[in-house]
N, C-alpha and C positions, 0 to 999 in steps of 0.2 A: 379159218383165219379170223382174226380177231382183230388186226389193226393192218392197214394199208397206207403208207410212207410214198408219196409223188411227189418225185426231185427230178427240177426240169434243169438240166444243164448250164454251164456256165455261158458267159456271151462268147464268143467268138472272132473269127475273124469274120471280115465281109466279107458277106455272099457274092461282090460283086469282083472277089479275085477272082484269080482262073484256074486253084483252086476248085475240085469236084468237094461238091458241098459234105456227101459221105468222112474226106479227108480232113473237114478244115481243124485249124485250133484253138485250142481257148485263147483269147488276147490277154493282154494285160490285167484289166479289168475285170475280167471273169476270171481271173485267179486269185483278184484282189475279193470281190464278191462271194469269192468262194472260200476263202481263211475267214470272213466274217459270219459264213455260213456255218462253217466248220464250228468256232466260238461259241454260236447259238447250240447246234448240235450234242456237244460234247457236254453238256447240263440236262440233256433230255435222256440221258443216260441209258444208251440201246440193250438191250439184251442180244446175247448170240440169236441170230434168223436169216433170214431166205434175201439178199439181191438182186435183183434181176437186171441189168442192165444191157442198153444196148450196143452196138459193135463199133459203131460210128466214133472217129476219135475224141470228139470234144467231149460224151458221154464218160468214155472210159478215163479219160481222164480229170472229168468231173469227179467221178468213182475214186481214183488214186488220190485226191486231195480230200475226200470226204472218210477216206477208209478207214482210219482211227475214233473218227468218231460215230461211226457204225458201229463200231464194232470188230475190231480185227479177226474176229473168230467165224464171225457170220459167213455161212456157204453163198458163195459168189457164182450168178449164171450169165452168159453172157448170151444176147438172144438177137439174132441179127435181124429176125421178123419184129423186134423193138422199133428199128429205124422209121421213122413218120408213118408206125401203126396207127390206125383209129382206135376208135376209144374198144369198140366191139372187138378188136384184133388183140387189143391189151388185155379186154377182159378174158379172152379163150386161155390167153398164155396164163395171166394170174392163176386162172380156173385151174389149171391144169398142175400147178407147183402149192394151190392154198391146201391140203391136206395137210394135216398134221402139222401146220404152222400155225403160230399165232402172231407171227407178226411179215410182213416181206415190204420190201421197201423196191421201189422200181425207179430207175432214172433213162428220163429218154426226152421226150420233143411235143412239144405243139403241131397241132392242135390238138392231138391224140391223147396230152395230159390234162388238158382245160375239158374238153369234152367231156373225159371221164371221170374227173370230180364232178363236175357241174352233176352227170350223168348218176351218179353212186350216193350225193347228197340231196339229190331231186331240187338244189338250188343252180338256175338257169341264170342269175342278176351277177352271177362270181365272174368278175374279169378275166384274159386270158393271165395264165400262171407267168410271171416273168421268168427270166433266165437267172438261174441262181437263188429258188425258191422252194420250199417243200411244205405240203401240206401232209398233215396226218388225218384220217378218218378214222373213227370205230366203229365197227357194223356191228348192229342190234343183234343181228343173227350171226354166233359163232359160225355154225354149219352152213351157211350160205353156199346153197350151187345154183349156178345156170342165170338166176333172174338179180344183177344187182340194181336195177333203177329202184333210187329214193331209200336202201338200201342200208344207210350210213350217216352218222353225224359226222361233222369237219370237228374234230380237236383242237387244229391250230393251224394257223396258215401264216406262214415267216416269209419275210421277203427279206435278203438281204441288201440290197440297192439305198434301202431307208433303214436297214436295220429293227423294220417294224412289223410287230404281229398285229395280221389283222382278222379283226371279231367279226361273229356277223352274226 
């Protein structure tokens, strides 16, 4: 695998419904955050690749608004071990689906996505990832198995709340 695509979901509803948080969905907001996501996306111009998403609705439905500008062709996984994986749990699954890919793009949750950037570009000073954001990395090493720390340059990191790429 040759590039890695981490999209943290849209916002939500509050955690403080009664509502099981597995359940909740995207609010308003996070669907408005995410047509400007989509915007951004659709100029980065995907190539057909690998998905992986988690099972949780606000994800999947992250996914259903972002799906044209993935890619409509690209093979979609849905991965229930996704749900508030750690960074080590996201790495096994990536591990497991990067053959023969050159690109997979994963959308799923905090802290598991912040970690694993921070963790894959050996830069620890990167904020957590907001809702409604995707960063791209490219690894040095096509063939990478097993060891990704430090692993990886950050491409580009879009937030859409500001509508702003930030550098680093």
């Amino acid at each position: 695998m040759k590039y890695l695509n981490i999209i943290r979901h849209g916002e939500s509803e509050s955690s403080i419904t009664p509502k099981n948080d597995f359940l909740r969905d995207l609010n308003d907001l996070g669907q408005y955050d995410l047509q400007n996501l989509n915007d951004y996306l659709v100029d980065q111009d995907f190539n057909k690749h690998k998905i992986i998403c988690s099972t949780s609705t606000r994800t999947k439905q992250t996914l259903n608004l972002l799906k044209s500008s993935l890619n409509t062709e690209s093979k979609i996984i849905f991965s229930q071990e996704f749900y508030l994986a750690t960074f080590r749990k996201l790495i096994d699954i990536i591990d497991s689906e990067a053959k023969n890919s050159n690109m997979i793009t994963i959308i799923g949750h905090n802290p598991g996505l912040s970690d694993l950037l921070s963790f894959t570009t050996g830069n620890y000073d990167l904020n957590d990832m907001p809702t409604s954001s995707i960063a791209q990395i490219e690894f040095y090493n096509r063939n990478i198995e097993g060891s990704y720390e430090s692993s990886a340059k950050l491409n580009f990191f879009y937030t859409s709340k500001n509508s702003e790429i930030i550098n680093l």
